[in-house]
N, C-alpha and C positions, 0 to 999 in steps of 0.2 A: 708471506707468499703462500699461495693456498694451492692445492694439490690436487691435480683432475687425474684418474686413470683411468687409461684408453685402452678396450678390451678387443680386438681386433685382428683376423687371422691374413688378410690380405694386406703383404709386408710393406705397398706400395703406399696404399692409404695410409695403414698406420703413422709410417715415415711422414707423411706430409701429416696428419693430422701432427703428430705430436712436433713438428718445425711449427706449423702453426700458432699452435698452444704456447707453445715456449714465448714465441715471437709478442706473444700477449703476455709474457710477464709471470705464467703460470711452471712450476713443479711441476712436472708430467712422471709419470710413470705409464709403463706399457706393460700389456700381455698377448700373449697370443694364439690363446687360449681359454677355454672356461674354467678347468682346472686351476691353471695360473692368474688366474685373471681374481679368483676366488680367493686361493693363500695369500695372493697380495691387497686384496681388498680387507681380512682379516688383518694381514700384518701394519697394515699403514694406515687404514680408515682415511682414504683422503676423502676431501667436501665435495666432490662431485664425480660421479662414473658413467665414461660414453661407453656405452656396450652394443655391442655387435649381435644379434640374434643367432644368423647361424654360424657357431663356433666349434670345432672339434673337441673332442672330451666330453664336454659339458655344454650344452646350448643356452644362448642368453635367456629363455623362459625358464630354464632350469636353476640360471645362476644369481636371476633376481632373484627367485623363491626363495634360495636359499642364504642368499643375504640378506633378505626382509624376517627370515626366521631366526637370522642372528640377531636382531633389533639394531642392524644399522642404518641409519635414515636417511644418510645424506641423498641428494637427490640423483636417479638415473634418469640419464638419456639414451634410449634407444634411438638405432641406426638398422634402419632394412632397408632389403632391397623390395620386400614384397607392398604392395598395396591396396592388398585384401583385408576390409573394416576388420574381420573377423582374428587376424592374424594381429594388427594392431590394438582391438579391444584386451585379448587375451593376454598381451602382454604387459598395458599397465592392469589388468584387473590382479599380475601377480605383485605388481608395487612400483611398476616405471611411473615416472613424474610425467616422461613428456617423448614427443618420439621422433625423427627425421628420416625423410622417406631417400634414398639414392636414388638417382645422383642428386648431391642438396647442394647450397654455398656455404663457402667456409665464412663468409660472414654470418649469414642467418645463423648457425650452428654457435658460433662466439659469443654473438648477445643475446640467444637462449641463455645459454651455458653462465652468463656473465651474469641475466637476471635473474636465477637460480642461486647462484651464490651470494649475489646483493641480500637477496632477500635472508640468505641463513645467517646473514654477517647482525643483520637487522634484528636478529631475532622475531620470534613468531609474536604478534599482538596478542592482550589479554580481554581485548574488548571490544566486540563489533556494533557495529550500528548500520540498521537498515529499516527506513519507514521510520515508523513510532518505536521501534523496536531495540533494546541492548540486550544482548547475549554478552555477560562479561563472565570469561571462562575461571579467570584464578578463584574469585569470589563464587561462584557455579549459581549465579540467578541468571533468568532472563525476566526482564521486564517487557510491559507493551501501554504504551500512553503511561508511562512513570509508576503503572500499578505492578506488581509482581504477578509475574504467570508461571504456578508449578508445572515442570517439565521431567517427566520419568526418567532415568537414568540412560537411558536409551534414548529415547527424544532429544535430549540435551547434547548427546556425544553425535546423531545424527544432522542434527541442527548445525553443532561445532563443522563437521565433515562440509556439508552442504556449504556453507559459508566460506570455507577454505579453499573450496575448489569452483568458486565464483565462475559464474559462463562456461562450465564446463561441461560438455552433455555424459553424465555418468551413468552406465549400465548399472543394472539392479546387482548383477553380481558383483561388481568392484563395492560398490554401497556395503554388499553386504562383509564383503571377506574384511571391510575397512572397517567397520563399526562392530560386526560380530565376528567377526575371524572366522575360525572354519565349526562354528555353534551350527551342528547338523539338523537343531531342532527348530532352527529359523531356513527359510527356505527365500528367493530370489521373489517371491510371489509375498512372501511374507509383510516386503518393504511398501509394497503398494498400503498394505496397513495402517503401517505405522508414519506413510507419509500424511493419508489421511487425517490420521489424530493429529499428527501437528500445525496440518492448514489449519485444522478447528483453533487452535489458538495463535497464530502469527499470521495469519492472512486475513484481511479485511472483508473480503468476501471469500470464504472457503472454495465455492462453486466457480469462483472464476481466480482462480490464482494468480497473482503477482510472481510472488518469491519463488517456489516452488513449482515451476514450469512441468509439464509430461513433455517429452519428448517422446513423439510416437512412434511403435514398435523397436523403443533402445531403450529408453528409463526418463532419467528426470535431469531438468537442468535448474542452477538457484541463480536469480538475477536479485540483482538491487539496486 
């Protein structure tokens, strides 16, 4: 039985979220709080966390940062009420997986939740393929037409990221805090760079990219 915890200060919701949850077969734990929401995510590490933004104590920007600084991975879902780009950016760029805007359904919310956990049950793959191309991570080559193409140490864990968040329109800053952490000597502008270098080797024609989409005035998206 896998263990979701529901971080949430409106007792109404919560209640029904975690009848829900249960009703699905799931371990629920609650908080009702950031604070608590926090010791309990320390003390149980459950596989999935629905977290609530604005929280008393502690607010859910605050409290994914600081679960993403524990190295705990499992996946968050954010629950706002707001639906301002800038308020949602912000908060996977601190490490939320995925977000639901209120008022949402409680079905859409279950089979997010549900292919989230598939997928950690699944374990992460070691080998991607797109085009002519294998990026197989355990081994750390990428090849392109069956020939090996050297990829910087960066390139490589940039590439990894890109690939793993498939169709996803990712801001320069999430890229960057994902791939260099908080490296104050790389800058948000920096990635425009180093996406460059890597069209030179995984795009068929640099100048018009396939893979490595610009998404204009937000960053970049990977298709395949």
């Amino acid at each position: 039985m896998e263990t979701v915890l529901i971080i949430e200060d409106d007792s109404t919701m919560l209640r029904g979220l975690r009848d829900n949850f249960e009703l699905a077969g799931y371990r629920v734990l609650t908080a009702a709080d950031g604070a608590q929401g926090f010791d309990e995510a320390m003390r149980v590490r459950p596989d999935l966390i629905i977290l609530d933004l604005m929280l008393p104590k502690m607010n859910g920007y605050e409290l994914c940062r600081e679960l993403r600084a524990e190295q705990l991975d499992m996946p968050i879902l954010m629950l706002t009420a707001k639906d301002q780009e800038s308020d949602i950016v912000l908060g996977l760029n601190l490490g939320a997986d995925d977000y639901v805007t209120k008022p949402f359904g409680i079905k859409e919310l279950l089979a997010r939740c549900a292919a989230f956990l598939r997928r950690r049950r699944e374990g992460a793959p070691t080998q991607f393929t797109f085009g002519d191309c294998v990026l197989d991570v355990s081994g750390h080559v990428f090849t392109r037409g069956r020939q090996e193409i050297k990829l910087s140490p960066k390139e490589f864990e940039l590439l990894h990221f890109f690939i793993q968040k498939v169709g996803c329109a990712l801001t320069r800053e999430r890229i960057l805090h994902a791939v260099w952490g908080y490296d104050r000597l790389v800058t948000p502008r920096s990635i425009d760079r180093f996406v460059t270098a890597l069209r030179q080797k995984i795009e068929p024609n640099p100048q018009r990219p396939i893979f490595i989409q610009t998404v204009r005035e937000f960053g970049y998206k990977f298709e395949c």
